[in-house]
VODOTI-404382 format. One record per residue (C-alpha): residue number from 1; residue in three letters; y, z, x. Coordinates in Angstrom, 1 decimal. Last residue first. Example, Ala and Ser with C-alpha at 12.3 -4.5 7.8 and 13.67 -1.06 7.14 Angstrom:
% residues 2
+------+------+--------+--------+--------+
| resi | resn |      y |      z |      x |
+------+------+--------+--------+--------+
|    2 |  SER |   -1.1 |    7.1 |   13.7 |
|    1 |  ALA |   -4.5 |    7.8 |   12.3 |
+------+------+--------+--------+--------+
END
This chain:
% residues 180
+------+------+--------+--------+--------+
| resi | resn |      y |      z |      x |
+------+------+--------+--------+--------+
|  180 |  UNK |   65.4 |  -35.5 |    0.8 |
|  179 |  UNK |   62.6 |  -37.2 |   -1.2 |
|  178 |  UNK |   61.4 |  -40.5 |    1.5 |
|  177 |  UNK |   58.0 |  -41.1 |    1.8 |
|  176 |  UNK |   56.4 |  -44.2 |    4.3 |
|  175 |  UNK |   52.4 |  -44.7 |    4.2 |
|  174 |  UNK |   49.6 |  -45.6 |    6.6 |
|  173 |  UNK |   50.6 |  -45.8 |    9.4 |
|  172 |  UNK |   47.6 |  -46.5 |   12.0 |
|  171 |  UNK |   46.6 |  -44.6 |   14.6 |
|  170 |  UNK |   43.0 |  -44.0 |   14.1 |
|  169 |  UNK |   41.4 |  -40.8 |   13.5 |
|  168 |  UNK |   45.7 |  -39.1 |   13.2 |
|  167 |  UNK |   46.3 |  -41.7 |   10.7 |
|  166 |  UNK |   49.9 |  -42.2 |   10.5 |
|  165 |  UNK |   52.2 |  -40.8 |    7.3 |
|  164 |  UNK |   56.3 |  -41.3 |    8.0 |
|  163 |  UNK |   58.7 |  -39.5 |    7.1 |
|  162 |  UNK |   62.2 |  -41.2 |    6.4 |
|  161 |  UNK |   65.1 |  -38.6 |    5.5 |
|  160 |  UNK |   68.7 |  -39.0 |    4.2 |
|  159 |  UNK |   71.5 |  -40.1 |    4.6 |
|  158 |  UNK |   72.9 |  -42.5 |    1.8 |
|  157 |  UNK |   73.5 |  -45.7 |    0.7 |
|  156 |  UNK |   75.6 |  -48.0 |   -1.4 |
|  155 |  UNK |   78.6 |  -47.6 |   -0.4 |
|  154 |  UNK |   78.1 |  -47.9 |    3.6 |
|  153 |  UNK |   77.9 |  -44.1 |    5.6 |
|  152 |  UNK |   79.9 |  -44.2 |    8.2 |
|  151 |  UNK |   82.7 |  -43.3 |    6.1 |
|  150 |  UNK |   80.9 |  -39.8 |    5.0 |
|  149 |  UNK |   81.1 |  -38.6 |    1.2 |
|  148 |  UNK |   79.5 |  -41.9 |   -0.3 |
|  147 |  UNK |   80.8 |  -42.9 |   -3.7 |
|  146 |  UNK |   77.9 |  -43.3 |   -5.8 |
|  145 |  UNK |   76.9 |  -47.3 |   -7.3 |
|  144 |  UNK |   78.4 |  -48.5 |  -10.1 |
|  143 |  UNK |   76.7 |  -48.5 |  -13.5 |
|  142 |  UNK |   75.4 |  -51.5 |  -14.9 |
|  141 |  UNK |   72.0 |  -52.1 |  -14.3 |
|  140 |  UNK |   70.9 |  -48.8 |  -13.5 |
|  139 |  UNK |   71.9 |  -47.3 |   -9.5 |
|  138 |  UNK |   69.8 |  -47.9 |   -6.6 |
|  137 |  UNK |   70.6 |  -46.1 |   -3.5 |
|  136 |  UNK |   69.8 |  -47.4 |   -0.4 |
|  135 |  UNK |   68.5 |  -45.0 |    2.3 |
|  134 |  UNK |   70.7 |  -45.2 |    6.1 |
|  133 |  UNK |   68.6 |  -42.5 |    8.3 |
|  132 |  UNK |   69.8 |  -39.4 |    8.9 |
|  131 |  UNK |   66.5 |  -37.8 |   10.2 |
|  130 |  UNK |   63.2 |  -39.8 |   11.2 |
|  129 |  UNK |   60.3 |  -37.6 |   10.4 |
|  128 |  UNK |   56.8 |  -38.7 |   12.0 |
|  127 |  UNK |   53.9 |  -37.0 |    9.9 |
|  126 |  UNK |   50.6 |  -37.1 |   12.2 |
|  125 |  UNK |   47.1 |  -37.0 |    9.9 |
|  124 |  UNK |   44.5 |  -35.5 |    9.4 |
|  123 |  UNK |   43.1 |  -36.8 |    6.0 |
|  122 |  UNK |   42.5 |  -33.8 |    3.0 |
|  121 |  UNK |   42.4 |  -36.9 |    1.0 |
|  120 |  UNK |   44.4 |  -39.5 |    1.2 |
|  119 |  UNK |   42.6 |  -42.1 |   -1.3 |
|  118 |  UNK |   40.2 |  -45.1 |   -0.8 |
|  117 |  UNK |   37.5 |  -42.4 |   -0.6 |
|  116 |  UNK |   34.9 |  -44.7 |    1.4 |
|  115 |  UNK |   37.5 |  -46.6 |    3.3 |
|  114 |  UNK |   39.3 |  -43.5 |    4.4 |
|  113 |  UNK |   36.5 |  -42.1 |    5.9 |
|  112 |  UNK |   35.8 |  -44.8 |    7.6 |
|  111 |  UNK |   39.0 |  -45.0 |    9.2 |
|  110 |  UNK |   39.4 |  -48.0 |   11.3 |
|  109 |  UNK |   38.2 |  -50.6 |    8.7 |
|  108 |  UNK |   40.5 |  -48.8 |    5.6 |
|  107 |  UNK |   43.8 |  -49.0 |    8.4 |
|  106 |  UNK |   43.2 |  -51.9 |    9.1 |
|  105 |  UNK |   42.8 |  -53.9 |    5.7 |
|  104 |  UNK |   46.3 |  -52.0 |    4.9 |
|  103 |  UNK |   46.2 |  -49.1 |    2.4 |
|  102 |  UNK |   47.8 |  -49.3 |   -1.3 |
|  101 |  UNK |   46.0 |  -46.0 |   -2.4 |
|  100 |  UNK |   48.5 |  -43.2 |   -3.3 |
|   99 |  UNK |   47.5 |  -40.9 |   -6.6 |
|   98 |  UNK |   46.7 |  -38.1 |   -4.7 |
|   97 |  UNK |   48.4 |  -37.8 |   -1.6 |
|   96 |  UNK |   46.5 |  -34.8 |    0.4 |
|   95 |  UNK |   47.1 |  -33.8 |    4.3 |
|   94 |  UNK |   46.1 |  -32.4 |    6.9 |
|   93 |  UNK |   48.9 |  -31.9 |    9.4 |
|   92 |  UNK |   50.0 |  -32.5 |   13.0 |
|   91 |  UNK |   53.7 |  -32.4 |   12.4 |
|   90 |  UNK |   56.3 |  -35.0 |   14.6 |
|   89 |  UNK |   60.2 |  -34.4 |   14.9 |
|   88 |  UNK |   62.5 |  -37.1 |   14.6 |
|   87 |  UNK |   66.2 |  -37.7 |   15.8 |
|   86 |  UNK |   65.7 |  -40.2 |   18.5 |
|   85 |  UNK |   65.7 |  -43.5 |   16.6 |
|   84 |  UNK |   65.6 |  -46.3 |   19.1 |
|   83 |  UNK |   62.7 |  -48.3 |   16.9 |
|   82 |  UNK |   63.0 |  -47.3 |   13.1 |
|   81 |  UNK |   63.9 |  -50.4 |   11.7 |
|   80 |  UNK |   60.6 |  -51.9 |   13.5 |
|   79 |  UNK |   58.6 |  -50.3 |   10.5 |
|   78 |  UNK |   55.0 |  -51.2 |   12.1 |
|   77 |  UNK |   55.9 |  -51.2 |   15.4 |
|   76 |  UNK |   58.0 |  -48.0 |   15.7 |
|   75 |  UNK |   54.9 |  -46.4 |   13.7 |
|   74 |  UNK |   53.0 |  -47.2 |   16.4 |
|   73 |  UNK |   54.8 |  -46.0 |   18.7 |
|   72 |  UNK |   55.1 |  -42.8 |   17.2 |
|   71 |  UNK |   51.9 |  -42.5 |   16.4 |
|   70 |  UNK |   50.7 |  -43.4 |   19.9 |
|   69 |  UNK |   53.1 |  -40.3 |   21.2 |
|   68 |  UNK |   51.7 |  -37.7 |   19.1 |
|   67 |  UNK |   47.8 |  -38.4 |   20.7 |
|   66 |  UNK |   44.9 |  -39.2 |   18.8 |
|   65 |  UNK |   42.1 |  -37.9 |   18.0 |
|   64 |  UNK |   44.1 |  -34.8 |   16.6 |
|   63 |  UNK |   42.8 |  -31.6 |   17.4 |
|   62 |  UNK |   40.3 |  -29.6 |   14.8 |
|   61 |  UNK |   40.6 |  -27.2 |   12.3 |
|   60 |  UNK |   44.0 |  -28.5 |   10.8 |
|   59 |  UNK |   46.5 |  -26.6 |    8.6 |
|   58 |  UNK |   47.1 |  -28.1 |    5.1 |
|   57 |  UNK |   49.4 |  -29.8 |    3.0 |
|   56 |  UNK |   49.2 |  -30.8 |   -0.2 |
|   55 |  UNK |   51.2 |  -33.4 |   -2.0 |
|   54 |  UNK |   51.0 |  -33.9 |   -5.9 |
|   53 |  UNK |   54.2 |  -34.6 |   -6.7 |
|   52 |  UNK |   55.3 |  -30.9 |   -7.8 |
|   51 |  UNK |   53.5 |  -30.2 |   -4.2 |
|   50 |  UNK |   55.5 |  -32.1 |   -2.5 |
|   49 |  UNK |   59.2 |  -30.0 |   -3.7 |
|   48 |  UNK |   57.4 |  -26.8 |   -3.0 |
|   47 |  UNK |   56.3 |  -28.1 |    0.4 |
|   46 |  UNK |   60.0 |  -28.6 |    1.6 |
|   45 |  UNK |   58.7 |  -30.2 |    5.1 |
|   44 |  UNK |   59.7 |  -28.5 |    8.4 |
|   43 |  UNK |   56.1 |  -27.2 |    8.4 |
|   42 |  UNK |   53.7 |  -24.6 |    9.2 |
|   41 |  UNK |   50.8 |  -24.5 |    7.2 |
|   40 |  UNK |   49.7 |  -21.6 |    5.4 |
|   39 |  UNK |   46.1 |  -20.7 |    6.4 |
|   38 |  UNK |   43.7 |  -19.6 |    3.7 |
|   37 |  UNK |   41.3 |  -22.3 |    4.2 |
|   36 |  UNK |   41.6 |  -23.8 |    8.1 |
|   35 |  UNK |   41.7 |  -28.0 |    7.9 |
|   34 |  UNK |   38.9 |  -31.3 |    8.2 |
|   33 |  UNK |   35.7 |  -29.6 |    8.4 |
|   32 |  UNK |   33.0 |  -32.1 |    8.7 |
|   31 |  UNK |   30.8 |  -33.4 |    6.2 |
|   30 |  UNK |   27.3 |  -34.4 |    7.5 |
|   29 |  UNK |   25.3 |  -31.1 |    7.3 |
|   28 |  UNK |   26.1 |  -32.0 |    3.4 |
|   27 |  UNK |   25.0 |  -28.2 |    1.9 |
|   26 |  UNK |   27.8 |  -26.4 |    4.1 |
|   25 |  UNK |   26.5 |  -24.1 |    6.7 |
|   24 |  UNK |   28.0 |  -20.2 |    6.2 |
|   23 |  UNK |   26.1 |  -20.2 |    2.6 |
|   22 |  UNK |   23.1 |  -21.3 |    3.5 |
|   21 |  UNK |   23.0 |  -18.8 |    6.3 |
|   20 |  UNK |   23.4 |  -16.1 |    3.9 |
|   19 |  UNK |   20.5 |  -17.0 |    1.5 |
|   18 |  UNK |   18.4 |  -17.8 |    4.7 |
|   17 |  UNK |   19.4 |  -14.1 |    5.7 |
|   16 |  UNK |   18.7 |  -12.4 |    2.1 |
|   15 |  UNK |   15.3 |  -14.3 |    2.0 |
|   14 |  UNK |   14.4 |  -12.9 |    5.4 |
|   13 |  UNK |   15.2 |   -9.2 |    4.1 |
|   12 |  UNK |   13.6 |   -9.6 |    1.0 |
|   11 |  UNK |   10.2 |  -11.3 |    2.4 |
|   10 |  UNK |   10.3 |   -8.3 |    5.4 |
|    9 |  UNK |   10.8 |   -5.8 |    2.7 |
|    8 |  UNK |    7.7 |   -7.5 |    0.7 |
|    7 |  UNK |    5.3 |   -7.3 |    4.1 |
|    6 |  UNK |    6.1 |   -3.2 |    4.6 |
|    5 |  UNK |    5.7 |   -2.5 |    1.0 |
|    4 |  UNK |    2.3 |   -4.4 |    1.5 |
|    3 |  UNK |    1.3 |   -2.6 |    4.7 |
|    2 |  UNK |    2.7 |    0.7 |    2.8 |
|    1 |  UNK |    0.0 |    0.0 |    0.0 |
+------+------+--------+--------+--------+
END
């Protein structure tokens, strides 16, 4: 009788650990860990505004295949308007764009896991923001355009910000936002 009490203990105490062990590994082996959970991210980005658009930010759990300075550059090349712009500061980030899915033919073939999802999805990423940078303004057919406070600023514009989204797996851009 104690053998056996002895044998069912050891089946408990085993069962608890494979329980516990399933629950540290995640179920798809496969999936890796894109961010931290629990970890605020540290940003220069207004995330209340983001998130009442559906952005999410998050903190990453793993370095950046790519470098900060290949994001830049290649962001230079893809929006050439940006090219000799100095005031910009560059966030490592992971990030989540819901309803955004217009991606270039590179950017889904370099970036399998952007190809399969077809969305940004908790995708690390590099976020490149250009300050004071000339953005139209578009008024209703009609109306006249805002007076500008600042004469080098041309009526119809304003300063504001550029950021833009490159793929921190691949290098490519893959989006431009603009809310401040």
């Amino acid at each position: 009788m104690i053998k056996f009490i002895k044998v069912c203990i050891v089946i408990v105490i085993t069962l608890s650990l494979l329980g516990t062990i399933s629950l540290i590994k995640p179920r798809n082996s496969s999936a890796t860990i894109t961010y931290l959970v629990g970890v605020e991210p540290i940003t220069s980005q207004n995330l209340a505004a983001l998130s009442k658009i559906g952005y999410q930010f998050n903190v990453p759990a793993q370095p950046a295949v790519i470098s900060p300075d290949v994001a830049i550059r290649n962001a230079s090349v893809t929006y050439p308007g940006l090219n000799g712009k100095t005031d910009y500061t560059v966030e490592y980030q992971v990030l989540t764009v819901p309803k955004f899915n217009a991606f270039s033919q590179e950017a889904l073939e370099k970036n399998p896991v952007l190809n399969s999802k077809k969305l940004i999805d908790h995708l690390p990423v590099y976020i490149i923001s250009y300050e004071n940078m000339l953005i139209p303004v578009h008024s209703p057919i009609g109306t006249k355009s805002p007076e500008t406070q600042d004469s080098s600023v041309p009526a119809g514009y304003q300063k504001g910000e550029y950021n833009v989204v490159v793929d921190a797996t691949s290098g490519v851009p893959l989006m431009v936002f603009s809310y401040r």
